[in-house]
N, C-alpha and C positions, 0 to 999 in steps of 0.2 A: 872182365879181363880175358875171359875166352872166346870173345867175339868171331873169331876168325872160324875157330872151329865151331861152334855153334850154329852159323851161316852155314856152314857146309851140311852140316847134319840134317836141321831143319829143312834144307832144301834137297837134299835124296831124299827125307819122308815123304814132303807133298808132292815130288816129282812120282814116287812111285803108287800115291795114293793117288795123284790123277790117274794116272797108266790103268789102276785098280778099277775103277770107279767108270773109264771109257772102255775099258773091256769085260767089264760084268752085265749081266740082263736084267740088274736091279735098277729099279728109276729111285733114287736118294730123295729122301722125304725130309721136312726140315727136321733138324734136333741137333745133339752134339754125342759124342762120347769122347769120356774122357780115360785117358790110361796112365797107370804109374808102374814104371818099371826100373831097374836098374841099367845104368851105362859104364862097363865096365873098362877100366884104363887100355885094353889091350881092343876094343869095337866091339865089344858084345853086348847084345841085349840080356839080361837075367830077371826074372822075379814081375813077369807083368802079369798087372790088374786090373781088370776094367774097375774103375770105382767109379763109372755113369756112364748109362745107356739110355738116350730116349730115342732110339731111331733102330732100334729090334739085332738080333743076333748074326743075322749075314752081312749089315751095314759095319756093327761094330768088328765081325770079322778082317773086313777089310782096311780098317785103321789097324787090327793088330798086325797083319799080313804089311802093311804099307810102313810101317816099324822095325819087324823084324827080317823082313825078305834081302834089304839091301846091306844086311849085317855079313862080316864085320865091318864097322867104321872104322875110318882112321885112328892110328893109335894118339894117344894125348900125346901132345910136345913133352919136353922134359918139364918145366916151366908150369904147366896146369897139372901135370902129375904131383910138383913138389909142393904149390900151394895148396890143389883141394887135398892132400896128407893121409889121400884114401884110394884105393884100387880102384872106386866104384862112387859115383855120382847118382844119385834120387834125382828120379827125373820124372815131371809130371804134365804130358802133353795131350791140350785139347785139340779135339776136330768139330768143325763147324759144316754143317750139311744146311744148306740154305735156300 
């Protein structure tokens, strides 16, 4: 049901994890990291975790940097505020290095 804003979100992460990723002097080895954080009704990020790293701490740096850099988000509509009946959405996004 939050399709529209989700689209937007997902796409400022990858847009700024390219940017990340063409302006670093790390060459990206495969693996993934995976991070859990909160998304709070008003575009903040709060409460991030790496819970997997197989691709080392500068790599995974830059997935939290390509997260949190383009913060705040857009605020929730009224509509996904009043269904998810909480400030703050669990959110758990993978990065795939290939």
């Amino acid at each position: 049901p939050f399709g529209a804003y989700d689209a937007a979100f997902i796409a400022a992460v990858q847009q700024r994890w390219y940017d990340l990723i063409d302006s670093s002097q790390v060459l990206p080895r495969s693996g993934k990291v995976v991070l859990q954080f909160r998304l709070t009704y008003d575009g903040r990020i709060t409460d991030m975790k790496v819970n997997l790293d197989t691709v080392g701490e500068l790599l995974s740096l830059l997935c939290q940097r390509a997260v949190l850099d383009p913060q705040p988000y857009a605020r929730w509509p009224s509509d996904m505020r009043r269904k998810i009946g909480e400030n703050y959405r669990e959110v758990t996004f993978t990065f795939y290095y290939n």
